[in-house]
C-alpha positions as a Markdown table, in Angstrom:
| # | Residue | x | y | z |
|---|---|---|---|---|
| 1 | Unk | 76.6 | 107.5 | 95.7 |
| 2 | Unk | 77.6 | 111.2 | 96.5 |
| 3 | Unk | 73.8 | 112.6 | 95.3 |
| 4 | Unk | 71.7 | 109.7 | 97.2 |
| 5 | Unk | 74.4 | 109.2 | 100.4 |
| 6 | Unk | 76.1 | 111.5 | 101.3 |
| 7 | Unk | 75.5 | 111.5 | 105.0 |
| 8 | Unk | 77.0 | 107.6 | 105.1 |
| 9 | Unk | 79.9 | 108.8 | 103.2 |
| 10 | Unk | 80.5 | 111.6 | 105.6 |
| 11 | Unk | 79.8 | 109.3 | 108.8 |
| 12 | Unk | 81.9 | 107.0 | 107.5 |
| 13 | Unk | 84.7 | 109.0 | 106.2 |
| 14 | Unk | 85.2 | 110.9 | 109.6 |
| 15 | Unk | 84.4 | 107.4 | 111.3 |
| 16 | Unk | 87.3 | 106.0 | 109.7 |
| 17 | Unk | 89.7 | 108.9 | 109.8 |
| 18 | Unk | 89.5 | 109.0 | 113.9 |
| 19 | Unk | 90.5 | 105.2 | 113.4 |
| 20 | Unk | 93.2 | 105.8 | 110.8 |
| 21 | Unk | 94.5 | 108.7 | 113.5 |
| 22 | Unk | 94.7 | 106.1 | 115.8 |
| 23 | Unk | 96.3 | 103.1 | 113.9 |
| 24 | Unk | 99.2 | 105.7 | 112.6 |
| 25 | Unk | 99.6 | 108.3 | 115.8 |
| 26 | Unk | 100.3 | 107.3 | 119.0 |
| 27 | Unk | 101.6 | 103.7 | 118.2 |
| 28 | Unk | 103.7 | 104.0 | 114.9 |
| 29 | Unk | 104.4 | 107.8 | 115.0 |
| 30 | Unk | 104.2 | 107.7 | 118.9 |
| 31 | Unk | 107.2 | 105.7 | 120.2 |
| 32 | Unk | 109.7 | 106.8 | 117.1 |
| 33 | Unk | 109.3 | 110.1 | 118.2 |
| 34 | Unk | 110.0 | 108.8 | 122.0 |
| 35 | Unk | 113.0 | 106.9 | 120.6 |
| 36 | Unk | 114.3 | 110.1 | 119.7 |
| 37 | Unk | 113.5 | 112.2 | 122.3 |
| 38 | Unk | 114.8 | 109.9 | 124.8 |
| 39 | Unk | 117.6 | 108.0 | 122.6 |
| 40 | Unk | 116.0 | 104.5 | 122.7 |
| 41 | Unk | 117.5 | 101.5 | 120.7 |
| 42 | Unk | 115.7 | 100.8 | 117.7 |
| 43 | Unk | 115.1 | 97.0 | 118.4 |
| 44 | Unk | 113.8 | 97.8 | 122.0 |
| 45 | Unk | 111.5 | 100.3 | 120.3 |
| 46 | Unk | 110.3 | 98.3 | 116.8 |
| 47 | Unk | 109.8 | 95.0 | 119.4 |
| 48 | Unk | 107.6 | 97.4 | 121.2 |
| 49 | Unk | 105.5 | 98.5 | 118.2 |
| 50 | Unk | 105.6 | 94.3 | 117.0 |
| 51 | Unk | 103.4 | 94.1 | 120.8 |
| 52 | Unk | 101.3 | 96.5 | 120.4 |
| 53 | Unk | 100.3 | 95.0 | 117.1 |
| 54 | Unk | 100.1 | 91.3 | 118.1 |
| 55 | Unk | 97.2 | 92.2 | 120.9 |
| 56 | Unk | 94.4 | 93.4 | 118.2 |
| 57 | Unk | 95.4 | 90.0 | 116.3 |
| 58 | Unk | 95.1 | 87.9 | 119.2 |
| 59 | Unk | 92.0 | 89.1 | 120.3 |
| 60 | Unk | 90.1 | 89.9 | 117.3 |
| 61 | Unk | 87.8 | 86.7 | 118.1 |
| 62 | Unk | 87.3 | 88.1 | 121.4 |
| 63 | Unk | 86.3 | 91.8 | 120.3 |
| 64 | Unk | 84.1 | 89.9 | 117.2 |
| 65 | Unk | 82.2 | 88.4 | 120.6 |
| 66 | Unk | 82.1 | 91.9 | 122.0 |
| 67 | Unk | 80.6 | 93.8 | 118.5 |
| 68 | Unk | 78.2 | 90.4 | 118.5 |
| 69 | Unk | 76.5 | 91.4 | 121.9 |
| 70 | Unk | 76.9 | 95.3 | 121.9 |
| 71 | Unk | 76.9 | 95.8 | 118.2 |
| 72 | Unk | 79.2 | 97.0 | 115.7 |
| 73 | Unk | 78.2 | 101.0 | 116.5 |
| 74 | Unk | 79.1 | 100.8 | 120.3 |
| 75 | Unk | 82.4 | 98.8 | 119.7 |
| 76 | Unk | 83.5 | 101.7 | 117.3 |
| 77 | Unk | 82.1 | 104.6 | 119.4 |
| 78 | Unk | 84.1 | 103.2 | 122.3 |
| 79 | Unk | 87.4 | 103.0 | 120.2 |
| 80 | Unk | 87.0 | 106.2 | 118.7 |
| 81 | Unk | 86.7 | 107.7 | 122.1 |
| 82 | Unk | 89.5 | 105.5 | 124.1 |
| 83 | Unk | 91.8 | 105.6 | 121.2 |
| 84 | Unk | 91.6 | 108.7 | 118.9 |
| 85 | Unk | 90.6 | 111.4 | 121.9 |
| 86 | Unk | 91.1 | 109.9 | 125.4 |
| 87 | Unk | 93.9 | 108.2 | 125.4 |
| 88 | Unk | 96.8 | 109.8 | 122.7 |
| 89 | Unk | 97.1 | 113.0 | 124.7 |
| 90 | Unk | 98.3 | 111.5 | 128.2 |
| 91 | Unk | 100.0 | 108.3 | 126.5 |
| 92 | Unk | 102.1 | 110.9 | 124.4 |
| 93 | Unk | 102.2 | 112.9 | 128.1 |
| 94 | Unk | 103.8 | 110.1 | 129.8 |
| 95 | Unk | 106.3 | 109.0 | 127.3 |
| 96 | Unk | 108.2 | 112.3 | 126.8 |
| 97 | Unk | 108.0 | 112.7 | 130.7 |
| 98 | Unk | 109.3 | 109.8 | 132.0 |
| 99 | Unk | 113.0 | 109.6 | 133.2 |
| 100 | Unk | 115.0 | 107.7 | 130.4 |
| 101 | Unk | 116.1 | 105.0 | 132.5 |
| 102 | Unk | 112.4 | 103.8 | 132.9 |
| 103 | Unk | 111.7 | 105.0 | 128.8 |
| 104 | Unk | 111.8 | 101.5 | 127.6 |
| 105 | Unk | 109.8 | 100.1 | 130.1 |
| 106 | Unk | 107.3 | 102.8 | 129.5 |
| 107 | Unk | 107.1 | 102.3 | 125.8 |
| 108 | Unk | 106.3 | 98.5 | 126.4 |
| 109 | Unk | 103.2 | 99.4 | 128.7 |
| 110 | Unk | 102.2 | 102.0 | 126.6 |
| 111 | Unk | 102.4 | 99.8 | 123.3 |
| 112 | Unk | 100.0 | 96.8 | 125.3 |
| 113 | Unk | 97.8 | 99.7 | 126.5 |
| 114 | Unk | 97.5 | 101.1 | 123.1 |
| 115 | Unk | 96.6 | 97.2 | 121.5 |
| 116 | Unk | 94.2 | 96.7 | 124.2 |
| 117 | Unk | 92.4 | 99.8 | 122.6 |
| 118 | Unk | 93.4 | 99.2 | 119.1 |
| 119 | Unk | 91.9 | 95.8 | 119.5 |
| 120 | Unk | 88.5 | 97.7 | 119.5 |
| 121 | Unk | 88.7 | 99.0 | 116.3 |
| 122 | Unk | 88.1 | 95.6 | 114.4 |
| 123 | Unk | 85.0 | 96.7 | 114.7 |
| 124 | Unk | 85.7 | 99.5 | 112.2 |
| 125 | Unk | 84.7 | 97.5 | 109.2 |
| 126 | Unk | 81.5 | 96.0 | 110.2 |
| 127 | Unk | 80.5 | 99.5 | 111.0 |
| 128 | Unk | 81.5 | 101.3 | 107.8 |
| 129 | Unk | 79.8 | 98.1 | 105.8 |
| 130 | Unk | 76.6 | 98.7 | 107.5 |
| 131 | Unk | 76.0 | 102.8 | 107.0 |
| 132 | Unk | 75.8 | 101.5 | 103.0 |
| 133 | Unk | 72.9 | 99.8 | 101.4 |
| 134 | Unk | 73.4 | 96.8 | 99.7 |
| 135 | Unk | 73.4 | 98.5 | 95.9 |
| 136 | Unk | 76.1 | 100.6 | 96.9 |
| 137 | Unk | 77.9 | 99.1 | 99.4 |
| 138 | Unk | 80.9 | 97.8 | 97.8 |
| 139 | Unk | 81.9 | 101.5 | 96.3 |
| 140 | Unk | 80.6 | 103.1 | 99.2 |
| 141 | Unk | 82.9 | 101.3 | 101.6 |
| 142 | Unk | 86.0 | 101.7 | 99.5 |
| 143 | Unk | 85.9 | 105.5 | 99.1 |
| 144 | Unk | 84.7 | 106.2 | 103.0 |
| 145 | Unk | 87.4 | 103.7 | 104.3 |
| 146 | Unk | 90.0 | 105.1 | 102.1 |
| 147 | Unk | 89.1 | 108.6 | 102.5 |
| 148 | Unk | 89.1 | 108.3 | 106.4 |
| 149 | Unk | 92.2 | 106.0 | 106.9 |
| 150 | Unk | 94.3 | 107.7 | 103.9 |
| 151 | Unk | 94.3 | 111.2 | 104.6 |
| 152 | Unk | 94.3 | 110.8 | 108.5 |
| 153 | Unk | 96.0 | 107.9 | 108.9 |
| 154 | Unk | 98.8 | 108.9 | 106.2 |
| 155 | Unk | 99.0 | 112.6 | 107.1 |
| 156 | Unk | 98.5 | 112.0 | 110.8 |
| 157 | Unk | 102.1 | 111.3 | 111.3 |
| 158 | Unk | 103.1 | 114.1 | 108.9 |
| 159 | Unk | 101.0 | 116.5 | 111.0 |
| 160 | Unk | 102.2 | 115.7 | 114.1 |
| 161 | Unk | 105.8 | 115.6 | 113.0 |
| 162 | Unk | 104.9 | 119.3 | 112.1 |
């Protein structure tokens, strides 16, 4: 795997690391730090995150439609650029500038706009299954995905805590 492919396990490592970033940041590491910063309750806040999690799930089928027509490389391009380099920045922006009496409010809206986007990257694992051939795929998959979403996705929150 690493002497015949290691472009796909590059691709696919980075590919999945901007999506592990993404998953972790701005929606779990994202609104605790806005519940501190702004003294939020913590059932206002974890209701908030619960949202932001149920979009993807209820419009996975949808988004499936979506990678169907515009393919599986599009989708994921699209949520790595609206989720892990667009949108974080001004959604973190807006949160730790908005006037605590309209904080909660702000984290709700933020949370659905970050599960619209999130919703995008279902996409994530038809795309890493398809930079692996066949012989390899299984093995290929597991170390890219795990490489990309463990080291980014875990230390993302440690990072930006830092």
């Amino acid at each position: 795997l690493w002497r015949c492919h290691k472009t796909a396990m590059v691709i696919g490592s980075l590919g999945t690391a901007g999506i592990g970033a993404a998953w972790y940041v701005p929606p779990v590491y994202g609104v605790q730090f806005v519940q501190k910063y702004d003294d939020l309750p913590a059932n206002a806040v974890s209701l908030a995150e619960m949202l932001g999690w149920f979009i993807p799930t209820a419009l996975a089928l949808f988004v499936g439609m979506l990678v169907d027509r515009w393919g599986a490389s599009k989708v994921h391009t699209l949520a790595l650029l609206l989720g892990s380099v667009l949108a974080p920045m001004p959604m973190f922006y807006w949160w730790t500038h908005t006037p605590q009496s309209s904080a909660i409010a702000a984290v709700y809206v933020g949370e659905a706009i970050l599960g619209l986007l999130l919703a995008l990257t279902t996409s994530v694992y038809l795309w890493v299954v398809e930079l692996f051939p066949v012989r390899v795929r299984s093995t290929g998959v597991s170390i890219a995905y795990n490489l990309g979403i463990g080291v980014f996705g875990g230390l993302g929150p440690v990072l930006s805590d830092a």
